[in-house]
Each structure stands twice: as C-alpha cells, then as structure tokens.
N, C-alpha and C positions, 0 to 999 in steps of 0.2 A: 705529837701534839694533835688532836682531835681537831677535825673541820666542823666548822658549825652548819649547821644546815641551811639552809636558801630560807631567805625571809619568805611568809607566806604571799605569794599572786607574784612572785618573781620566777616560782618554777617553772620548767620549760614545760607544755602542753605535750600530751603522752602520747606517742608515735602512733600511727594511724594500725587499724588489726589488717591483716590480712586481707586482701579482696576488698577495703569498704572505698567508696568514691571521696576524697578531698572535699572537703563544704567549699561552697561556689563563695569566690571571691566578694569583699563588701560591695553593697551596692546593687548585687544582684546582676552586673553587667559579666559577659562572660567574656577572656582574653582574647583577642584579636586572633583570626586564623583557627581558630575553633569549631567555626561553623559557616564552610564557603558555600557560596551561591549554589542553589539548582542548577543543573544544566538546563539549557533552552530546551523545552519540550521535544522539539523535531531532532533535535541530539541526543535524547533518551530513547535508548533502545529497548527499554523495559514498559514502554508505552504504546498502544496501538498507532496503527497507520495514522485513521481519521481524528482518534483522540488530539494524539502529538499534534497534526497538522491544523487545526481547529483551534486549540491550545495557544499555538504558533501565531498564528494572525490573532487571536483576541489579545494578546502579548503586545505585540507591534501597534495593535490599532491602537491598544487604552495604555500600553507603560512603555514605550518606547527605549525609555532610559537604560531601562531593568533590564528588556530584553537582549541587549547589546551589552550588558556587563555578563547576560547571562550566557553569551553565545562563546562560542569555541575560538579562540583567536588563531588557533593552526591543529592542523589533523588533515583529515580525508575530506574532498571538495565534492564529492559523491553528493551526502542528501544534502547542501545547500542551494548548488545546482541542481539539485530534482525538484525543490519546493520553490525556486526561483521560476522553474521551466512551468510547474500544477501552477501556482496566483499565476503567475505574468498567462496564459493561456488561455484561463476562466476571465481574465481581463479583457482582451484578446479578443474571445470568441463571442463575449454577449455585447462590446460593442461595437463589434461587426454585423451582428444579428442587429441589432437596434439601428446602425445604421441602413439596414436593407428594408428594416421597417419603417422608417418616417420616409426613409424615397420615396416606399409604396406609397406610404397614408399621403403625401405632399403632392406627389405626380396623379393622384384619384383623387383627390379631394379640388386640387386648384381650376376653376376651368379655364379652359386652352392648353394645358397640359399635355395631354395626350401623345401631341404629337412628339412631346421630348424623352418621351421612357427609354428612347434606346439610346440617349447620353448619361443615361445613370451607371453605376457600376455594375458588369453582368453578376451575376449570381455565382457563375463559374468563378469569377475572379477570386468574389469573395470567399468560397468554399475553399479556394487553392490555398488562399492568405493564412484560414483558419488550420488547414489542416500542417503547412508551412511555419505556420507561427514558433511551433516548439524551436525550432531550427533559429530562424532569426534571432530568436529570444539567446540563446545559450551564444551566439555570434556577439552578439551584443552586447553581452556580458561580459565576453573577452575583453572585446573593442574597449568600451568602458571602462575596467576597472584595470589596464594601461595606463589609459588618459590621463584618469584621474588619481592613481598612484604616481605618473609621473609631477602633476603636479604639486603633488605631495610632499615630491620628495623636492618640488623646487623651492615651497613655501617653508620646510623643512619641520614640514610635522609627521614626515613618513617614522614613524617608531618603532614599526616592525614591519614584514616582508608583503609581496604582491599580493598572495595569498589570502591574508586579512583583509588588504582592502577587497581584494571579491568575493570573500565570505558577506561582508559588509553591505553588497553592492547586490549581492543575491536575495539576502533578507531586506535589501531595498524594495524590491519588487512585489513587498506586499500594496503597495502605493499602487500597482494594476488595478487592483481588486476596484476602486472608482469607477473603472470603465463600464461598471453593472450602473451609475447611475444617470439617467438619460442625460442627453444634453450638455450637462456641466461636467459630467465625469471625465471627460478627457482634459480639462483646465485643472478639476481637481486633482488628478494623478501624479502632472507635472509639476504641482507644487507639493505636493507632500510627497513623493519621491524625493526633492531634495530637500525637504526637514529630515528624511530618515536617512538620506546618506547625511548630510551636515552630522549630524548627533550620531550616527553610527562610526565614521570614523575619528573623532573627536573622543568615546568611548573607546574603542577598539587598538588604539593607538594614541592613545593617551596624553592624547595634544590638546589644544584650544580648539572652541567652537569658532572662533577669527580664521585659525589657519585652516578649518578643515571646511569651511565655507568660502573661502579663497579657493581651494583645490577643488572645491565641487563647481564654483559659478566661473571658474575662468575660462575653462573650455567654452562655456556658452559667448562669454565676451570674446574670446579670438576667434568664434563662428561668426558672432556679430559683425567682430572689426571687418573682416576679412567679404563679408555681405557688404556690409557700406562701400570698402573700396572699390570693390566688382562693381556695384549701383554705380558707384561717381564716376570709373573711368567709365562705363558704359553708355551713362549720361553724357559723356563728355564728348564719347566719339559718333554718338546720337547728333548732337548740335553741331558738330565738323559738317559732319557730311550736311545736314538740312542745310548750313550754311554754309559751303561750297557747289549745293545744286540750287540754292538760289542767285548766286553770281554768276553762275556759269551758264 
C-alpha cells in the first residue's frame, strides 16, 4: 500500500547544511548561559595594569552591582589584595598630606597659635603612617573579613567560603579613594565602604541585602555596646570614689 505524502506546511523543515549556525531563537532573546558576564576588569589578564585598575574603580564607583556579579567569587587572593593594598594607600596617603596641610594653614593663619605647632602631628609620624600603611591595610583586611564572615555565617547568609567575603572586602576598599576629598572624605569613606560591602556580599553570596547588612553593622554595634558599658561602669566608679572622698 502506498503512503501518501505529508500534507503541504506539515513537512518537517530540512536539516540544517554543514557548518551553518541555528537562527536565533523567536524573539531575538538568546538561551540563558550563552553569554556570561565579563570578568571584573582587574581579573583580566589580557588588559593593562592602569587600564584594568582604572577600569576597576570606575566599575565600583558608577555600577556597584555589576561589579560584584562581575568579580571572581574564588581563585587566587593575589590581585584583589594588591588593588585593595594601591586604593586603600592613595587613600591613605593624600589624606595624610591633607591633613599636614590644614595643621599648617590653621596653626599660620590663627593668631596665638604659634606657640601650639609642636602639639600637631610630627611629619615623621606621618611619613612612617604613609609609608606603613600598605602593611596595616592588608592586617586589616584579615582582621575584617573574619569578623565579618563570622557574622555571616551567624545571620546565616555565609553561602560560600571566607575567601569570598575577602575578595569582597578587598574590592571594598575602593570607598578609600574619598580620602582624596578634603574634609568630608573621611565621613564619606566610612559610609560608602559599607554600602559596597552591604551589596558586595549580598551579590557574592547570594543572600539578602537584610542579612548581609546585619553581618556588616553588627560588629560596629558590639563595638558600641561594649564602649557604653566601659563609659557606664567607668562613670559609675568615677562617682564612688568623688562620693567616698567626700564623706570621708
């Protein structure tokens, strides 16, 4: 018995030739996993030193977001701590200088002054700070991204390993870069240091902005708590004694 042939527009479309590319799915949208993120500039090793590192903070400063879906969530701690050590330093060092210069300008300019220049900071000091600072920096880093992974993992948005959070904690440190502007730069640092930890391990680890802003301000709050109780018993053993040397 003869088969009939397939009604016309019910044929199956004719197998693709050799070599040619599949037409892009309707709609023009392409399949998920297609097309992953750039790596963070300063993780691209096919980019210059100052390009990537340039790259790197304009990243941080204007897309925050992006940066941190862009960044490496485990690997080598190498250049995150080298570009944590270069901002946090240039932070570091210009408002150190800035601070040696309104001493000057404040202690020349006020009169009766004079006699107080030698309760300013020496120059040596601050030279030692600047040249010291890399060091502290990378200490601190440590310190930090302990802390603050421990309480991560208490609020339990730790989602991946220590690591992360000091990847994290490293590319925080573009929030130095403030200290370049007079006056307010050291206010401004300390707040936008922790919007970009908040949002970096929140990205990074793929928890909530709630938990991951918990793990960044609690350390400050059991610094605080722990300042109040020092203030009150110390208050407390302040008025003993005033009020046992005056009965006495």
């Amino acid at each position: 018995m003869a088969t009939m042939p397939p009604p016309p527009g019910d044929a199956p479309p004719p197998p693709p030739a050799h070599g040619s590319v599949p037409p892009p799915p309707p709609g023009g949208q392409e399949p998920p996993g297609q097309h992953p993120l750039a790596p963070l500039p300063w993780e691209d090793p096919q980019l210059p030193f100052f390009d990537a590192l340039f790259e790197t903070v304009k990243l941080f400063v204007t897309r925050p977001e992006d940066a941190f879906r862009r960044m490496a969530p485990s690997g080598s701690l190498g250049r995150p701590i080298l570009y944590a050590v270069i901002v946090g330093w240039i932070g570091v060092a210009v408002s150190q200088l800035y601070g040696l210069a309104m001493q000057g300008m404040f202690l020349g300019f006020m009169p009766g002054m004079q006699s107080m220049k030698g309760l300013g900071i020496p120059f040596v000091v601050l030279l030692a700070i600047i040249i010291l600072a890399p060091l502290f920096l990378v200490i601190g880093l440590f310190i930090s991204s302990l802390i603050v992974h421990l309480c991560l993992m208490i609020v339990g948005g730790a989602e991946r390993g220590l690591d992360t959070t000091l990847r994290v904690l490293a590319y925080g440190y573009t929030a130095q870069l403030a200290g370049v502007v007079p006056m307010v730069g050291g206010i401004v640092s300390i707040v936008w240091t922790i919007v970009l930890q908040i949002i970096g391990l929140a990205e990074a680890h793929h928890t909530t902005r709630g938990k991951a802003a918990a793990a960044v301000l609690l350390p400050f709050l059991l610094c605080c708590t722990c300042l109040a109780v020092a203030l009150f018993f110390s208050g407390a053993a302040l008025v003993s004694a005033i009020t046992g040397a005056a009965h006495s």
